[in-house]
C-alpha positions in Angstrom: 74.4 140.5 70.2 76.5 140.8 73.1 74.7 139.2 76.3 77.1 140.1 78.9 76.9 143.6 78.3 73.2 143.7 78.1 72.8 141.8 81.5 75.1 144.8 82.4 72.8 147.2 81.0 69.7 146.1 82.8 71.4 145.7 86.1 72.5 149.7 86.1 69.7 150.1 84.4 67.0 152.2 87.3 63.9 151.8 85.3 63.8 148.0 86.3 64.8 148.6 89.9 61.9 151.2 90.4 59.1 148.8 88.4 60.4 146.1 90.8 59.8 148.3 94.2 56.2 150.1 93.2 55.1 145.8 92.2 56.3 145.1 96.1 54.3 148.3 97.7 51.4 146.8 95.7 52.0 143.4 97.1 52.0 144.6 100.5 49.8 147.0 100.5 47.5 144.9 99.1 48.5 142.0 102.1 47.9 144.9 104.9 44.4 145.3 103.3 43.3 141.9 103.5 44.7 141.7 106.9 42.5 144.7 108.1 39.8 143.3 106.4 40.0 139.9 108.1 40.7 141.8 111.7 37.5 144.1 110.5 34.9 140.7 109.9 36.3 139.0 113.1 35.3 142.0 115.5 31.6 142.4 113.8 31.1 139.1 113.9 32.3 137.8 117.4 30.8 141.2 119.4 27.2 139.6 118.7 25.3 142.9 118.1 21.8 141.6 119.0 23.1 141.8 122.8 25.8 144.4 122.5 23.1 146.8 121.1 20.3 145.6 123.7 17.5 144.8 120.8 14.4 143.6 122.1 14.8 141.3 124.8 16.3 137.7 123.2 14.9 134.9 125.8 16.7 132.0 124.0 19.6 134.6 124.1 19.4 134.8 128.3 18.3 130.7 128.1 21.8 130.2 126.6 23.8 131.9 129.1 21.6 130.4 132.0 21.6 126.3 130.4 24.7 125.2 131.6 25.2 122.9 134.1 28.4 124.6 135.4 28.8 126.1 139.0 28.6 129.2 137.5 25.7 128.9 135.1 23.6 127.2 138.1 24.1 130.4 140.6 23.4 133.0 137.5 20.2 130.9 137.1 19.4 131.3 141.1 19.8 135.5 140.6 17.5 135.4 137.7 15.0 134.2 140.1 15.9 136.3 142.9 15.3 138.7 140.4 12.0 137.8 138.7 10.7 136.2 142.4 11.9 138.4 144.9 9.5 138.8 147.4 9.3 134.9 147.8 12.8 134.3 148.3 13.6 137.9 149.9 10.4 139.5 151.3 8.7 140.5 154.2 7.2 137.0 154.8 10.2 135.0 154.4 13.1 133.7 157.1 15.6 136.2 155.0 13.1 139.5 155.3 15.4 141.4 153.1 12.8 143.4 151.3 10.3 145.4 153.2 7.9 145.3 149.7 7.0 142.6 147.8 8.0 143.9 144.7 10.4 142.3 142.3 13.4 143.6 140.7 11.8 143.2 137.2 9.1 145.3 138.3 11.5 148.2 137.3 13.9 146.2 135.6 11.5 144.9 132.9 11.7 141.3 131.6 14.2 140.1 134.3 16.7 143.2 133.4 16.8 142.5 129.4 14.1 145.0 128.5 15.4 148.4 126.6 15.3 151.9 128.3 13.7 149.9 131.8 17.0 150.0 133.4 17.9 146.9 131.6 21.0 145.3 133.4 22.8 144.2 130.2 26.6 146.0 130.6 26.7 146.9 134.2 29.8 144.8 134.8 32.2 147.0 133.0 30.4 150.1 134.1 31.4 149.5 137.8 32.8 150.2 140.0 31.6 154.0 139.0 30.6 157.2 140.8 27.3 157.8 142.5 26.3 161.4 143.6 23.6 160.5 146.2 26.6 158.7 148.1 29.3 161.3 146.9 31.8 158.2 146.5 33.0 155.5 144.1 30.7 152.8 144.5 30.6 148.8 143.4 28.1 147.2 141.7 27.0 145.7 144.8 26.9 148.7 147.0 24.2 149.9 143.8 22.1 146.4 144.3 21.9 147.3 148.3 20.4 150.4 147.2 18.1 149.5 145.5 17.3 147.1 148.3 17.1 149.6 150.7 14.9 152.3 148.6 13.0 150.2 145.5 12.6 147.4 147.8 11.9 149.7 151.3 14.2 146.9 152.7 17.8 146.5 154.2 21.1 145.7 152.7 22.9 142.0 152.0 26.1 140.9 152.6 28.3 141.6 149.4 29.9 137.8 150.5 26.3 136.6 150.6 24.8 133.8 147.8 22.5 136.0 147.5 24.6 138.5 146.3 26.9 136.6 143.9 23.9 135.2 142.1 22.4 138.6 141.0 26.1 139.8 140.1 26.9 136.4 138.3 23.5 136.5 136.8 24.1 140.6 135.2 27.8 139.0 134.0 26.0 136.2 132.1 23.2 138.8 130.5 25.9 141.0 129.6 28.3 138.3 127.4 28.9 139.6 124.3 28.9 143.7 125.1 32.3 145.4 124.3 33.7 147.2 127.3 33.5 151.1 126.8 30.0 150.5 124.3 27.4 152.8 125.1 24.3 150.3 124.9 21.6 150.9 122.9 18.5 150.9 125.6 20.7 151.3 128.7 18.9 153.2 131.3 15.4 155.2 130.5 14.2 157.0 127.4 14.6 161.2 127.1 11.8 162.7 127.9 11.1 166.7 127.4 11.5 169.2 130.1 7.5 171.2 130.5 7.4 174.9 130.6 5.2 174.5 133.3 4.9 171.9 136.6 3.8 168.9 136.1 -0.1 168.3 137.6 -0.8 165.5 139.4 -4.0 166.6 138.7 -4.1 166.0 135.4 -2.3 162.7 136.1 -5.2 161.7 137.8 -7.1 161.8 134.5 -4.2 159.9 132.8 -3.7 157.4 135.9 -7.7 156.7 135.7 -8.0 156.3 131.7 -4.8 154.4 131.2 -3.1 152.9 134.1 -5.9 151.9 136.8 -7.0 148.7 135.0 -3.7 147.0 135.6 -2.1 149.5 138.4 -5.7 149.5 140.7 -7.5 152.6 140.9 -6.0 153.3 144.3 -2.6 152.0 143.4 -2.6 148.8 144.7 -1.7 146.7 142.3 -2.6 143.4 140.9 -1.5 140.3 143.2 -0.1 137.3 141.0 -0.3 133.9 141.1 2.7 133.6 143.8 0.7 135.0 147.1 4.4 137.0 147.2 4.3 138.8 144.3 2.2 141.2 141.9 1.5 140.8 138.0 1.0 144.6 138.2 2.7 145.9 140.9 1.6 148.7 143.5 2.5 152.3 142.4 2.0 153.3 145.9 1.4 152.7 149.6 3.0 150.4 152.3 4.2 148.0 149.4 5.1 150.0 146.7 8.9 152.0 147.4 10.3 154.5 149.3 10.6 157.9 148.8 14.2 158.2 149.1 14.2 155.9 145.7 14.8 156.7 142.3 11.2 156.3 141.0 10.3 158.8 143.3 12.2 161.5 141.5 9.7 163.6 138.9 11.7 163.0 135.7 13.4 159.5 136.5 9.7 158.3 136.6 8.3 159.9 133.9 11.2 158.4 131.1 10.8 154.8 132.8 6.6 155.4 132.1 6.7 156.7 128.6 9.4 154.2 127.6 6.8 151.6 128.6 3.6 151.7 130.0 0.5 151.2 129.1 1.9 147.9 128.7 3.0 147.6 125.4 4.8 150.6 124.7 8.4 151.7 123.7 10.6 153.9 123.4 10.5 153.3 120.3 6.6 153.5 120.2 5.5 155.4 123.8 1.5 155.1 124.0 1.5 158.4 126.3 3.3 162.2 125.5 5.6 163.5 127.5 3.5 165.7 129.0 1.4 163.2 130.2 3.9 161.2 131.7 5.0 163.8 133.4 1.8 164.7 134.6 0.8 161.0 135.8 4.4 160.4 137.4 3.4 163.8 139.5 0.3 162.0 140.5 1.6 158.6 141.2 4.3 160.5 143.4 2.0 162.5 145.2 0.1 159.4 146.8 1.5 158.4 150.5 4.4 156.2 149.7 7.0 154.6 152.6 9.5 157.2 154.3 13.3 156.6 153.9 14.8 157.1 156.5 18.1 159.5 157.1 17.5 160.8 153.6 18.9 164.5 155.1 22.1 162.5 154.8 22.1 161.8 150.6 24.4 164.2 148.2 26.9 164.9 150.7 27.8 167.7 148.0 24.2 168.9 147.3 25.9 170.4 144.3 25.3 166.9 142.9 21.7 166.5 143.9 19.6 166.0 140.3 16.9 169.6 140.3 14.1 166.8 140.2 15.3 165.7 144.1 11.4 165.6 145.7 13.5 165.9 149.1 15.8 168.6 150.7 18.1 170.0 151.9 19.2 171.7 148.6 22.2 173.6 147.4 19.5 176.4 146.0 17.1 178.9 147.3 14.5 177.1 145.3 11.0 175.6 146.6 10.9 172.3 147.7 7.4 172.0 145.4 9.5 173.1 142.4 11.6 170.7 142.7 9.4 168.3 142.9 7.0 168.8 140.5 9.2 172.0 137.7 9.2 173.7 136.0 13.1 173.1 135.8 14.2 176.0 134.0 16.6 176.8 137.1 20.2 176.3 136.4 22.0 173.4 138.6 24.7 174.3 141.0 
């Protein structure tokens, strides 16, 4: 047998050569796999869903965030109070007199801001600086928290420099740990709720309001005062310490998705305790009742074009009623 020339063989030979170069596209292809793979279980397990989806609210999860002893951790734990006590450190009765209610921001922002479809704050870092209609401008997140100051609250604006100020900010940062910037959240802002063919009655929502609000709400409103002399367990749906009607909650439809995703107490989105319809109907009766007066609200939606149909307020960019407007149907088309 002649080696030599067999050797020479194999070397010219292209069978070998081509078995050789599909093994190595195997190989690699097979290393590019287990690469993706490893990239793949890294992201799903360090984006920690639980928060990044807004489940139910996760006390332990905000505990974590807030337990440190770091400069940081310490002024996040201040804005959750400012936000769960804000009438005592904020109100009317205090040496700050911020707040012209004494309402708290988890009145709206249920369970201190954690709370699914109640305007839950988890996120909001990486959504702002965004753009508001009702200002016709690009706004911060704390030119948002003033407004809500000034309307929710019936109060007046804080320095953005102010400790008051960081702390809610820092606190919203340390909630949010964990969300993946450009995620839409699971839970963020209020449940959908179906237009009526017809307007909403606050007449009938007096029927709902009596049967299934007035034992925690007050049958005139009111509220239910709490334990701290500045603050309500239930708080007032109208009158001089409930909010303004230049705010959110006084808009028709924003009202109605924040009931039915969850009042009576107890409800979700999930599992609403009330239709739509009578949400709607009992957010037309709770916004019917004498409320405070913003002030220089001819001034909001510089470009009315913007301003929502469900606007209880003019001027507007139609020729339709002010009553429709507030109360539907809204089968109008939106300029």
């Amino acid at each position: 047998m002649n080696t030599e020339r067999d050797s020479k063989n194999f070397e010219n030979d292209p069978i070998p050569r081509i078995n050789r170069l599909v093994t190595y596209c195997i190989i690699l292809s097979l290393m590019v796999l287990m690469l993706c793979g490893g990239i793949y279980w890294t992201y799903n397990h360090q984006r920690q869903i639980p928060n990044a989806e807004i489940k139910s609210a996760d006390a332990a999860h905000v505990q974590n965030h807030l337990s440190d002893n770091s400069p940081e951790g310490e002024l996040a734990a201040y804005g959750e109070q400012l936000i769960t006590s804000t009438a005592a450190l904020l109100g009317p009765d205090t040496k700050m007199k911020i707040t012209g209610n004494k309402l708290a921001c988890t009145n709206c922002h249920l369970q201190a801001g954690t709370k699914p479809f109640a305007a839950p704050y988890i996120g909001l870092t990486d959504k702002f600086p965004t753009y508001i209609g009702r200002e016709d401008k690009i706004e911060t997140l704390e030119e948002r928290i003033n407004g809500c100051f000034e309307r929710s609250m019936n109060g007046s604006s804080i320095s953005v420099e102010s400790r008051e100020m960081r702390a809610i900010v820092t606190y919203i940062k340390h909630i949010s740990k964990g969300t993946i910037l450009g995620d839409t959240l699971r839970g963020r802002g209020f449940t959908r709720i179906a237009h009526l063919p017809r307007a909403a009655s606050p007449q009938q929502g007096q029927t709902v309001y009596i049967a299934k609000c007035a034992s925690c709400h007050g049958k005139e409103g009111q509220g239910q005062p709490g334990d701290n002399p500045n603050g309500y367990t239930y708080p007032p749906l109208w009158g001089p310490h409930s909010y303004n009607d230049g705010a959110g909650m006084a808009r028709l439809l924003t009202a109605a998705a924040f009931i039915k995703g969850n009042m009576p107490f107890g409800a979700t989105a999930e599992n609403p305790l009330l239709t739509d319809e009578e949400a709607l109907d009992v957010a037309a009766y709770i916004n019917s009742q004498p409320r405070p007066v913003k002030s220089n609200k001819e001034k909001d939606y510089p470009d009315l074009t913007k301003k929502p149909k469900d606007s209880p307020y003019p001027p507007y960019a139609d020729q339709i009623s002010q009553h429709q407007h507030q109360y539907g149907p809204y089968n109008f088309s939106a300029k």
